[in-house]
MARZA-74678 format. One record per residue: residue in three letters; x, y, z of N, C-alpha, C, O in turn. Coordinates in nm, 2 decimals, decimal comma. Layout:
N
 type    n.x    n.y    n.z   ca.x   ca.y   ca.z    c.x    c.y    c.z    o.x    o.y    o.z
  ALA      X      Y      Z      X      Y      Z      X      Y      Z      X      Y      Z
...
//
This chain:
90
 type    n.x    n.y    n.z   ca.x   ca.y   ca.z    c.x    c.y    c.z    o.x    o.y    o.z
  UNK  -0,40  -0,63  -2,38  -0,33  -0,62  -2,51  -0,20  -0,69  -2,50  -0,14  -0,69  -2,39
  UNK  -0,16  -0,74  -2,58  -0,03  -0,84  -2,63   0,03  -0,75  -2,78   0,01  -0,72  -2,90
  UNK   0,12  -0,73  -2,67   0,26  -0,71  -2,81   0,37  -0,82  -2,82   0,40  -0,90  -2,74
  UNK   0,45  -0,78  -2,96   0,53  -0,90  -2,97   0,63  -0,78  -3,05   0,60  -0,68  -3,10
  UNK   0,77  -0,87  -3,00   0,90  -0,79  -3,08   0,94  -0,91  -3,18   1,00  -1,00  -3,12
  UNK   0,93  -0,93  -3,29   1,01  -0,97  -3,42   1,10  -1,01  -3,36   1,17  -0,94  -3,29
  UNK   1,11  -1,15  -3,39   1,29  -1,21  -3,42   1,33  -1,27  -3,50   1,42  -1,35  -3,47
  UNK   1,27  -1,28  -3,59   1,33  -1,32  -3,75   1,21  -1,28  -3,85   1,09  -1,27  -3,81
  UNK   1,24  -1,25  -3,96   1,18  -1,20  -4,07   1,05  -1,35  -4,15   1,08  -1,46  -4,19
  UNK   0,93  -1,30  -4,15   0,86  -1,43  -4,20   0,80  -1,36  -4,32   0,79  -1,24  -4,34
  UNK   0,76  -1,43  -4,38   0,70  -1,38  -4,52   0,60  -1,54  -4,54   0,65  -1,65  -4,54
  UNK   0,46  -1,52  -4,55   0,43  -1,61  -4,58   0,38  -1,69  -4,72   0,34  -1,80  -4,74
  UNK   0,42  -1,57  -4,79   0,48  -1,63  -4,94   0,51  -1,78  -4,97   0,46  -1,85  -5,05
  UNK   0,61  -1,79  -4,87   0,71  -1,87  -4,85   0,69  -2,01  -4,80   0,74  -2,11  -4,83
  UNK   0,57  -1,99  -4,68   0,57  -2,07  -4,58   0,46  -2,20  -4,60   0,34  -2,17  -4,61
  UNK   0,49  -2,33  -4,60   0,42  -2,45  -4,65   0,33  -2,46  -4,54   0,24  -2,53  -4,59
  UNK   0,30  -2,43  -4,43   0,22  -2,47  -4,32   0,10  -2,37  -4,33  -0,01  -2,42  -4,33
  UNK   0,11  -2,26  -4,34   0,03  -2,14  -4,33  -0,11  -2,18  -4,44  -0,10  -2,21  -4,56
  UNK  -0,24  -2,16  -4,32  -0,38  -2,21  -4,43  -0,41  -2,17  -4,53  -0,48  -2,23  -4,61
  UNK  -0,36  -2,03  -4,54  -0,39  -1,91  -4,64  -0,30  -1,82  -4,67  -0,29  -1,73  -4,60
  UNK  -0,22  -1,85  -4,79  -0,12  -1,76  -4,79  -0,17  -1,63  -4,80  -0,08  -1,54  -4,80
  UNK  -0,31  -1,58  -4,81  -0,35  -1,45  -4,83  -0,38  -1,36  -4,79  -0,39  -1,25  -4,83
  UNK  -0,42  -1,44  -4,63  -0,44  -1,39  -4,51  -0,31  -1,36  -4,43  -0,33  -1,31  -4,33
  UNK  -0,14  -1,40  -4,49  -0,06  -1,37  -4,38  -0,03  -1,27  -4,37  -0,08  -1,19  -4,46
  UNK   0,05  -1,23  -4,25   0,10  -1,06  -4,23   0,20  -1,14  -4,24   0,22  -1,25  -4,18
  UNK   0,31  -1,05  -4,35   0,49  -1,06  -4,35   0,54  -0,96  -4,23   0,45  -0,89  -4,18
  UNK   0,64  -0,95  -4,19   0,71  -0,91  -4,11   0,89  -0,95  -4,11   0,96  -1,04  -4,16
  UNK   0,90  -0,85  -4,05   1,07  -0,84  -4,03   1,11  -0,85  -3,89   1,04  -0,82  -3,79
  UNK   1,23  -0,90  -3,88   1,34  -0,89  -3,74   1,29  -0,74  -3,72   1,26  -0,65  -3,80
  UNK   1,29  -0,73  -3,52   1,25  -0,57  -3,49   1,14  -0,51  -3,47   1,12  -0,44  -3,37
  UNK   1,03  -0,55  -3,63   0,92  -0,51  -3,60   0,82  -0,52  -3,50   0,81  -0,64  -3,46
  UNK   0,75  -0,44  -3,45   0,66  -0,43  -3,36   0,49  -0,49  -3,39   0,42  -0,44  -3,47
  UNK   0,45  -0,59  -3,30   0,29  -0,66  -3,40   0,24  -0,66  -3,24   0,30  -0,70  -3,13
  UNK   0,09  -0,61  -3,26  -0,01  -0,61  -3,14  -0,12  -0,73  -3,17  -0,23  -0,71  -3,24
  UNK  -0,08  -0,86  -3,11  -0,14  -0,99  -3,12  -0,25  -0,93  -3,09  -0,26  -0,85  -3,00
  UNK  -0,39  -0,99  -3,21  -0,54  -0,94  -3,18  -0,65  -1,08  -3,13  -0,76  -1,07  -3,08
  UNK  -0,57  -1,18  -3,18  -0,64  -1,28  -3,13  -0,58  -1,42  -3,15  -0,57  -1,49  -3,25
  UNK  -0,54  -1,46  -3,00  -0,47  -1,57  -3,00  -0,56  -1,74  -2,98  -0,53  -1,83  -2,91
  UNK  -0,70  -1,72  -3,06  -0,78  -1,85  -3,01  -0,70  -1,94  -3,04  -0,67  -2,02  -2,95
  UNK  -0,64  -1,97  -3,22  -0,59  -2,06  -3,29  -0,48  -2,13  -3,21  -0,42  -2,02  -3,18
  UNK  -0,40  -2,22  -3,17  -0,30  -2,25  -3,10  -0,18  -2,24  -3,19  -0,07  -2,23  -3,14
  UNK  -0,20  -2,23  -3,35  -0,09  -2,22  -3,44  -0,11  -2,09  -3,50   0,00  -2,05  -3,52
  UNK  -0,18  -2,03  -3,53  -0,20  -1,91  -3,58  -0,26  -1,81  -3,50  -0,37  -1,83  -3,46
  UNK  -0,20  -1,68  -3,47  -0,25  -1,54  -3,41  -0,26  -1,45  -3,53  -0,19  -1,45  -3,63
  UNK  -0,35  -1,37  -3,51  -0,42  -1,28  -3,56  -0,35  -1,14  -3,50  -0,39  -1,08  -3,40
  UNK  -0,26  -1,11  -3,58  -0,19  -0,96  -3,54  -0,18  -0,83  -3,63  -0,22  -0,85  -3,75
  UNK  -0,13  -0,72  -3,60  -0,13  -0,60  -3,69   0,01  -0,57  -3,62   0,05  -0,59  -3,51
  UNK   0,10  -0,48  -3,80   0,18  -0,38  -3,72   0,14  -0,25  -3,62   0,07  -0,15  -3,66
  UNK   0,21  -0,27  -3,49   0,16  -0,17  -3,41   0,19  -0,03  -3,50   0,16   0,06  -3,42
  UNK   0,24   0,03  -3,62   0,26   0,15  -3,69   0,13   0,15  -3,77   0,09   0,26  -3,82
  UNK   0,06   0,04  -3,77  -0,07   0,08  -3,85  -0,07  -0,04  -4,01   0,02  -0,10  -4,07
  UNK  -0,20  -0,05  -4,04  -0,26  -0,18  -4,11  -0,32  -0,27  -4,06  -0,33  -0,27  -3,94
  UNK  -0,36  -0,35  -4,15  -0,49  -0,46  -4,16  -0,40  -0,60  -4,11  -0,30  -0,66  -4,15
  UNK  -0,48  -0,62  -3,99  -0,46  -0,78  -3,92  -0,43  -0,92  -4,02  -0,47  -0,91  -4,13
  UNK  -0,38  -0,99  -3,99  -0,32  -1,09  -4,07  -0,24  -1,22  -3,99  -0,21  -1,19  -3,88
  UNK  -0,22  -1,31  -4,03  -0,22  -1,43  -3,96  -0,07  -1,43  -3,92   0,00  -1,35  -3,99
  UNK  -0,01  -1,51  -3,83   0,13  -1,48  -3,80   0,15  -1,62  -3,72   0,05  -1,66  -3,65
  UNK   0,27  -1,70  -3,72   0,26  -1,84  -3,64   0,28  -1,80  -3,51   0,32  -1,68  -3,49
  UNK   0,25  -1,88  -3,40   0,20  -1,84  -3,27   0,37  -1,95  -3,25   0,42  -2,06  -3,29
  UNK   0,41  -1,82  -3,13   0,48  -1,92  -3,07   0,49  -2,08  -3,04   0,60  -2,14  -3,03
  UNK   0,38  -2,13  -3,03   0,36  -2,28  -3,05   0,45  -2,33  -3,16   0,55  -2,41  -3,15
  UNK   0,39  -2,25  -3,27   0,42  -2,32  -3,43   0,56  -2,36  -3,44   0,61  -2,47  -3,46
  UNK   0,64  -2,21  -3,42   0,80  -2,24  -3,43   0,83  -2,27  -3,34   0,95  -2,27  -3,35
  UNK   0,79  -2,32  -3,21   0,88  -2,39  -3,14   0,87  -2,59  -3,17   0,96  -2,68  -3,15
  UNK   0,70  -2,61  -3,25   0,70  -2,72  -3,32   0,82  -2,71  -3,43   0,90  -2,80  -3,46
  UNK   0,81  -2,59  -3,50   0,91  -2,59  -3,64   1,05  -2,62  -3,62   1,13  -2,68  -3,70
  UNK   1,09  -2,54  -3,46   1,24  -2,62  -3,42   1,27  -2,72  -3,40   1,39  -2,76  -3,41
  UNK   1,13  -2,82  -3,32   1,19  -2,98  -3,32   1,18  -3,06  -3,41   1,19  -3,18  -3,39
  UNK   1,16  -3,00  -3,55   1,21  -3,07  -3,65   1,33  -3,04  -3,71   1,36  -3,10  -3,82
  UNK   1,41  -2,94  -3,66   1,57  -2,93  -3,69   1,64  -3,04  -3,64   1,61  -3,09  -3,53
  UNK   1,77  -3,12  -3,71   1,82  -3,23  -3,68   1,93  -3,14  -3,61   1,95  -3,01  -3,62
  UNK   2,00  -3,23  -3,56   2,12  -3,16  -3,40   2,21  -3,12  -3,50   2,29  -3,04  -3,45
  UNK   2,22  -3,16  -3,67   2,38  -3,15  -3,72   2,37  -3,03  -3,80   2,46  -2,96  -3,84
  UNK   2,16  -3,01  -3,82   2,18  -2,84  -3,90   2,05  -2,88  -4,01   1,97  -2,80  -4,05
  UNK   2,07  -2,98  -4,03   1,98  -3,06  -4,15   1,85  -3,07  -4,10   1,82  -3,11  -3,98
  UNK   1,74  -3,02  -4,21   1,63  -2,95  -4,16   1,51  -3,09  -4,23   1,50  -3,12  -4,35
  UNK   1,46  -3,13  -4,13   1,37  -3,24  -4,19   1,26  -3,22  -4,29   1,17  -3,14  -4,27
  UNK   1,26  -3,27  -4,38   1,16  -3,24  -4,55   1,04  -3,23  -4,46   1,00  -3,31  -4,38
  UNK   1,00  -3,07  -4,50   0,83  -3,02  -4,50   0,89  -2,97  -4,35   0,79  -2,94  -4,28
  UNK   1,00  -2,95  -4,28   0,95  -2,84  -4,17   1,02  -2,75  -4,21   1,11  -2,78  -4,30
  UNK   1,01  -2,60  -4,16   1,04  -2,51  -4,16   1,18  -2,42  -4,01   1,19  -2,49  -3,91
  UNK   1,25  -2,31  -4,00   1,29  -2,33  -3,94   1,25  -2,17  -3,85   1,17  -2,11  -3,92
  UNK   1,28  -2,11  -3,76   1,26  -2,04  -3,67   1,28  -2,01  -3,55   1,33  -2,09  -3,48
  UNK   1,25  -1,83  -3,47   1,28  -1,86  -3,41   1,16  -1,79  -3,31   1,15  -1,67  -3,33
  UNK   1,08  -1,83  -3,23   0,99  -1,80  -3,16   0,99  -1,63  -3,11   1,08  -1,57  -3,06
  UNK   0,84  -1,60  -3,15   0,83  -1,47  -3,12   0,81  -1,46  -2,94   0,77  -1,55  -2,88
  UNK   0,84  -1,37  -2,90   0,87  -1,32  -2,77   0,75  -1,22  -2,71   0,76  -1,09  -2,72
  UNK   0,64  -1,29  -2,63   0,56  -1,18  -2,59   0,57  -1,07  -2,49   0,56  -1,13  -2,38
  UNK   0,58  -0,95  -2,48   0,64  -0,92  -2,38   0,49  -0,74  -2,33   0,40  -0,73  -2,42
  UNK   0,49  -0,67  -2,25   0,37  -0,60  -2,21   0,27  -0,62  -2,15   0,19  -0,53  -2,15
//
């Protein structure tokens, strides 16, 4: 089993990369998510460990692609997003 601790808040409302905004699980800084299946290299399949229905979430991969499109001065390159890689730890 794989848990992950939140470190920034995602909402995939929001998010231009995400295949299905209907499938995402939103989350907050903090929260607790028990990764259910990491085949996808950009997308894991997780649940809040408090309970609910699994939902898509970017895999460490994704935001750490999403940070090398941050420019050094702050200025965030058109169509990436920004983040900060979730942390597996258990």
């Amino acid at each position: 089993q794989v848990f992950v601790k939140c470190h920034f808040d995602y909402d995939p409302a929001t998010d231009s990369l995400i295949p299905c905004k209907e499938a995402g699980l939103k989350f907050m800084a903090g929260d607790l998510l028990q990764i259910v299946n990491q085949d996808d290299p950009n997308w894991w399949q997780a649940c809040h460990v408090e309970g609910g229905s699994a939902g898509l979430v970017p895999s460490q991969l994704l935001e750490e692609k999403r940070k090398a499109f941050v420019k050094r001065d702050g200025e965030v390159t058109p169509g990436a997003g920004t983040g900060t890689a979730l942390r597996a730890g258990g």
